[in-house]
C-alpha positions in Angstrom: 0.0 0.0 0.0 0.9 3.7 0.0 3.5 5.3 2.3 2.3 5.4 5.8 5.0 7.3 7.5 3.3 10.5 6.4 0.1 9.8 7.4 -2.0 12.0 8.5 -5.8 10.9 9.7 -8.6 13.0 8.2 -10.8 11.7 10.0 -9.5 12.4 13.7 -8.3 15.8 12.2 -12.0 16.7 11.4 -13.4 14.9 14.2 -15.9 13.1 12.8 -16.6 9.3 12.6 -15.2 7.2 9.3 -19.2 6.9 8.1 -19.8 10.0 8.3 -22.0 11.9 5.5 -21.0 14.5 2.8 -22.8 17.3 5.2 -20.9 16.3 8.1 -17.8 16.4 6.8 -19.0 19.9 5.0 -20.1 20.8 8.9 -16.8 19.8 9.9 -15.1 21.4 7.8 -16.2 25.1 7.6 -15.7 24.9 11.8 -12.0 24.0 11.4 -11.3 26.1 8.7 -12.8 29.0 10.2 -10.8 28.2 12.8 -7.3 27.8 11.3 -7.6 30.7 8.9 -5.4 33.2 8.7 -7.9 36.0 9.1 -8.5 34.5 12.5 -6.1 36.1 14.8 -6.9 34.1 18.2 -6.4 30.8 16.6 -4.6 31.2 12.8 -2.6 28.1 12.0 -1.7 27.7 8.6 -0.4 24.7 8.8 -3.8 23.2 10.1 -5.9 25.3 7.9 -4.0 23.6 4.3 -4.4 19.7 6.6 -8.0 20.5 7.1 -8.6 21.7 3.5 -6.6 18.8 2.0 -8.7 16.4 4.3 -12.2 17.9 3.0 -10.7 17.5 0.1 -10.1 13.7 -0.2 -13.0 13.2 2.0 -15.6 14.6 -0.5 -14.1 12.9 -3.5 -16.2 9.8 -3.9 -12.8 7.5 -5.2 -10.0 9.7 -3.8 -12.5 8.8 -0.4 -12.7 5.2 -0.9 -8.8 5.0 -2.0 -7.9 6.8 1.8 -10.1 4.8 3.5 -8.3 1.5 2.3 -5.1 3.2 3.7 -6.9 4.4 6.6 -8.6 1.2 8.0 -4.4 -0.8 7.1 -3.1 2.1 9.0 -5.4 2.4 12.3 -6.1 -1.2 11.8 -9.9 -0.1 11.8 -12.7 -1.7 9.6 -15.0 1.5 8.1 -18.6 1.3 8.5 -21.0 2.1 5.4 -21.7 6.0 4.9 -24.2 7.4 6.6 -26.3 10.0 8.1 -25.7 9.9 11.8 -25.5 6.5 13.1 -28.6 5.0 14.9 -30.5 8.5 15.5 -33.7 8.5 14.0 -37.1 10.0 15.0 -37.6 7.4 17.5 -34.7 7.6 19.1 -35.6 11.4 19.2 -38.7 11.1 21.0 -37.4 8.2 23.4 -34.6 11.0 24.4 -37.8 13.8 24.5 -39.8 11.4 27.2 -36.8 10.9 29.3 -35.9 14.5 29.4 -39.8 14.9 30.5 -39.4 11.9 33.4 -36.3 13.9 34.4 -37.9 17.2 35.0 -41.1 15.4 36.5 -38.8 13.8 39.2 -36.6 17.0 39.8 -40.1 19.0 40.2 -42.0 16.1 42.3 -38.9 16.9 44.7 -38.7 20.2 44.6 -42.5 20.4 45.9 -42.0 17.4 48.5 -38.7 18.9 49.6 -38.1 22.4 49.0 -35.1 22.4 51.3 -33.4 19.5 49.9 -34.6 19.5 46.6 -31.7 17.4 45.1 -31.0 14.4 43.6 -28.4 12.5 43.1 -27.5 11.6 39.5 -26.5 7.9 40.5 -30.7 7.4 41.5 -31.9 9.1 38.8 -30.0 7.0 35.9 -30.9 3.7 38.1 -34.8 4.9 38.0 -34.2 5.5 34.3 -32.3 2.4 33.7 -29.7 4.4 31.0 -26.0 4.0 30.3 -23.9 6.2 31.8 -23.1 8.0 28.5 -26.7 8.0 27.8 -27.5 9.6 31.7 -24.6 12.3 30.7 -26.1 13.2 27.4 -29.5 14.2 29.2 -27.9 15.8 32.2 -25.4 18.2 29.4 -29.0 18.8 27.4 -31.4 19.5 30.4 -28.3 22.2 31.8 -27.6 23.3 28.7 -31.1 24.7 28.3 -31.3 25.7 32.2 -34.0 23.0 33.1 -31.4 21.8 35.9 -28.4 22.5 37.4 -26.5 20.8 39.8 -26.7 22.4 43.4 -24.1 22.7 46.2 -24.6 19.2 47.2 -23.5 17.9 43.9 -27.0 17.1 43.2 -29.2 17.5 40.5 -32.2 20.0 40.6 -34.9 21.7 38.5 -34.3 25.4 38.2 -37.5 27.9 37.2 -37.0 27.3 33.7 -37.2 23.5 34.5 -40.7 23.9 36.6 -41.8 26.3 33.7 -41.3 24.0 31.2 -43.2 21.0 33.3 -46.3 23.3 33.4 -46.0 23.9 29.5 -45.9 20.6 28.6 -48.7 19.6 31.2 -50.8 22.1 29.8 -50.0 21.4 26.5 -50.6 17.2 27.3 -54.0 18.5 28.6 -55.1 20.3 25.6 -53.9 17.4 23.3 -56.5 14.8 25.8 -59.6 17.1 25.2 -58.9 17.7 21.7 -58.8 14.1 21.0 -62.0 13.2 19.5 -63.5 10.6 21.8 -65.5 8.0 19.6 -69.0 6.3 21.6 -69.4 3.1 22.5 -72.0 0.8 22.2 -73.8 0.0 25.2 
């Protein structure tokens, strides 16, 4: 195979994962190249900006791809998975995620009402009462404080915040609308 002495892997310099689609690496690379530019005078690196562009560049050619990924997979010993969107996300998995987030906040509020001065929990209980993976548990605990549903309090422990308990009553009055909308059909008697 080709000379591996000099190489240089695309897809760790992009960070993103060997299947990844045509808009990810697109995605990919516009941050990084942004980033390395020249223009940019925090974090210009021109070095990494011409790596980044030569990496988009193979990476979006359909056989110059293919033809890197043989040398890729010899060189990190690696198998590549078929190209793809994002792996194993689809609208499903979406709404599974949207439920637990709900069961999160339901159980951070049901506290915070029962126990206003310990209105904590810890995140140990709360991914054993949802029965996730710990990568799972810390993907809903970096969304839910992202959007400033929870935070973690002195204690270490998890709890809802007022944007948490407003969004509760949203989506209970929103749930409640939904029921009475639902046309109910008679039954026979």
């Amino acid at each position: 195979m080709a000379n591996t002495e000099d190489f240089v892997d695309y897809y760790d310099l992009l960070q993103v994962n060997p299947g990844c689609d045509q808009r990810i690496l697109e995605v990919a690379f516009h941050y990084f190249a942004k980033m390395y530019h020249p223009d940019n005078a925090e974090t210009a690196d021109m070095s990494r900006f011409h790596q980044v562009s030569e990496a988009y560049n193979v990476l979006r050619n359909p056989a110059k791809r293919a033809e890197y990924d043989l040398l890729h997979a010899e060189v990190t010993d690696r198998a590549h998975p078929p190209q793809t969107g994002i792996h194993g996300i689809d609208e499903a998995t979406a709404q599974a995620d949207a439920e637990i987030h709900s069961q999160i906040l339901n159980m951070l509020y049901q506290r915070r009402r029962e126990f206003p001065m310990d209105a904590g929990i810890v995140g140990w209980l709360i991914q054993e009462q949802l029965g996730c993976s710990d990568d799972t548990f810390e993907f809903h605990g970096w969304y839910l404080k992202s959007k400033g549903f929870v935070k973690i309090n002195e204690q270490g422990k998890y709890a809802i915040t007022v944007e948490g308990v407003d969004q509760v009553m949203a989506t209970s009055r929103t749930r409640s609308v939904e029921q009475r909308l639902i046309p109910r059909t008679p039954t026979d008697g």
